[in-house]
C-alpha positions in Angstrom: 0.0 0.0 0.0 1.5 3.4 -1.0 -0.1 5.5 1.6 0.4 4.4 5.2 -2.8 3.7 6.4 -4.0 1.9 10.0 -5.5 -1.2 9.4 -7.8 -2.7 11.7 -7.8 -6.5 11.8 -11.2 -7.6 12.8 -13.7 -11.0 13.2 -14.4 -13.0 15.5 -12.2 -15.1 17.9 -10.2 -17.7 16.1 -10.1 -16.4 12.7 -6.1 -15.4 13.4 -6.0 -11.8 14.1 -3.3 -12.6 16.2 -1.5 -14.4 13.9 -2.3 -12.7 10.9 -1.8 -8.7 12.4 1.8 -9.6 12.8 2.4 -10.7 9.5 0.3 -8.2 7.5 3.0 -5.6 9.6 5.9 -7.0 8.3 5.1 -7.2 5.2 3.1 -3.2 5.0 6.8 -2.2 6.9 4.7 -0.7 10.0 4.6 -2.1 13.7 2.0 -3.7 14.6 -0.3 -3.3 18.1 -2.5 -6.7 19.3 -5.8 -5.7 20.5 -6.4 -8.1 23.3 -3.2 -5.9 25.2 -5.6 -3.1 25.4 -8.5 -4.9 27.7 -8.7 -4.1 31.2 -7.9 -7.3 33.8 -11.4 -7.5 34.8 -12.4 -8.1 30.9 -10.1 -11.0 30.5 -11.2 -12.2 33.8 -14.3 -11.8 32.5 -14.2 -13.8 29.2 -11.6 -16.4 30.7 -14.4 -17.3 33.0 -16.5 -18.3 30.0 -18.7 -14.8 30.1 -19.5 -12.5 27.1 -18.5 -8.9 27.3 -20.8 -6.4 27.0 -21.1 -3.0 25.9 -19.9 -1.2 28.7 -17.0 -3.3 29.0 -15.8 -2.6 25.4 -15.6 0.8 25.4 -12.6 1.7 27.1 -11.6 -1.3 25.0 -11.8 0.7 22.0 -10.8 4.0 22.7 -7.5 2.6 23.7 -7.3 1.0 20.5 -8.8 4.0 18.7 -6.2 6.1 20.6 -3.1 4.1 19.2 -4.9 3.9 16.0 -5.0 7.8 16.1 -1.9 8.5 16.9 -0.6 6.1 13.8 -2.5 8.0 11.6 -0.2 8.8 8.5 2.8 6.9 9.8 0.7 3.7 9.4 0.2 0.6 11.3 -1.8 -2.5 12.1 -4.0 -3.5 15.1 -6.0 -6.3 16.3 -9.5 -5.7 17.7 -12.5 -8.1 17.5 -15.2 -4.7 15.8 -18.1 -7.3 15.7 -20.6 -4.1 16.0 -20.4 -1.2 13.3 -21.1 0.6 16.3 -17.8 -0.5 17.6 -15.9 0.1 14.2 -17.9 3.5 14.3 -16.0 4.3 17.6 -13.0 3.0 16.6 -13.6 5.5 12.9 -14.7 8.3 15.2 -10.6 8.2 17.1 -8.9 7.2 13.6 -11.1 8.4 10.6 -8.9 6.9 8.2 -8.8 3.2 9.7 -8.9 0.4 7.1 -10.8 -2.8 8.2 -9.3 -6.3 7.3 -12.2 -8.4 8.3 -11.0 -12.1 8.4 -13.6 -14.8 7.5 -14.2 -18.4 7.7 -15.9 -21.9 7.9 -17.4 -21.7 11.8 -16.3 -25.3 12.0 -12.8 -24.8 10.9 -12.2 -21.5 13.0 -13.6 -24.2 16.3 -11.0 -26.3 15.4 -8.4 -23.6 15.4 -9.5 -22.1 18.5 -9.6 -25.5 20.3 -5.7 -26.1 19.1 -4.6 -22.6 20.7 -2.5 -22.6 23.8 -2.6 -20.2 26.5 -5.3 -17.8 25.3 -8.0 -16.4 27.8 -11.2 -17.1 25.0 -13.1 -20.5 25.4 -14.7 -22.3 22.1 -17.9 -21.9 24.2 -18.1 -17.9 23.7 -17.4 -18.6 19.8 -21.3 -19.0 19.5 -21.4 -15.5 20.8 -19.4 -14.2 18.8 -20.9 -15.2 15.5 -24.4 -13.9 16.6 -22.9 -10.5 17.6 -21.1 -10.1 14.1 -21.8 -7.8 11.8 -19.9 -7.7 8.8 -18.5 -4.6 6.9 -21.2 -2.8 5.3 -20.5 -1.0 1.7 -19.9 2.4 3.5 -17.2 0.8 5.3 -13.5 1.6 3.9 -12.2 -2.5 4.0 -12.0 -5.9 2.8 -13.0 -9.1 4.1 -10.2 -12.4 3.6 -11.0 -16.2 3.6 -8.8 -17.8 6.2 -8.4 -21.2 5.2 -4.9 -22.0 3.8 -1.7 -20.8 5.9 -0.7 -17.9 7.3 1.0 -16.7 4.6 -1.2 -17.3 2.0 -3.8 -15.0 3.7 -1.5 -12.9 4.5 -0.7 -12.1 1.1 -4.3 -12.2 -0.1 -4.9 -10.1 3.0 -2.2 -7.6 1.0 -3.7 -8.0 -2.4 -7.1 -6.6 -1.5 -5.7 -3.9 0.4 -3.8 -2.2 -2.3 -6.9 -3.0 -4.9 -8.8 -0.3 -2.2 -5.8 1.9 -3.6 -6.8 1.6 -7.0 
């Protein structure tokens, strides 16, 4: 991408944000930030014990997010942040107008199976359910792309890469 934009990788738990954000940095040549750093302790004592978030607990959430997101703004970068809600990606757009979503899709079944291979992480397969019913995809008003994530890391990375620059053209 020529112009250094924030890009926002979004979906729900399991689809790799983690593992994809990293990647899409390196290869875009800007740091990257991972979203789950930003929650309070009492949110990840909150989902580690198997309970949704709501609402209230996201917003401080995202304004931290938005924040770092803001203050990337023209030197570029790349985030991690669930953004099920377009009112959460509105929040996020109302800190860092010129955030780019990545929204990273896939077969429920296989993103179960990826979710139940993880190690160490504080989100149970039982809030994936959850998540799915709280998603909202990107809408046509919405600068971004959505990315398959079947195949390795580095395959959607670079397909992750190709559709960003085609929102250049």
């Amino acid at each position: 991408m020529s112009t250094p934009h924030v890009v926002v990788v979004m979906g729900v738990a399991g689809t790799g944000k983690t593992t994809i954000g990293p990647l899409l940095a390196a290869e875009l040549g800007v740091p990257y930030a991972e979203g789950d750093e930003f929650h309070p302790a009492a949110n990840i004592a909150k989902m580690s014990a198997g309970t949704p978030l709501d609402d209230s607990d996201r917003w401080p959430w995202l304004d931290a997010i938005g924040q770092w997101a803001h203050d990337r703004a023209g030197l570029g970068g790349v985030v991690s942040s669930s953004a099920l809600k377009r009112v959460y990606r509105d929040r996020l757009r109302a800190e860092a107008p010129g955030a780019v979503f990545l929204h990273l899709t896939g077969d429920r079944a296989l993103i179960e199976e990826r979710m139940a291979d993880r190690k160490g992480h504080f989100m149970p397969t039982a809030l994936l359910d959850s998540q799915f019913a709280t998603l909202q995809p990107l809408q046509e008003d919405e600068v971004g792309v959505s990315v398959d994530v079947s195949g390795t890391p580095e395959e959607i990375t670079q397909r992750a890469v190709a559709a960003l620059r085609r929102l250049e053209d």
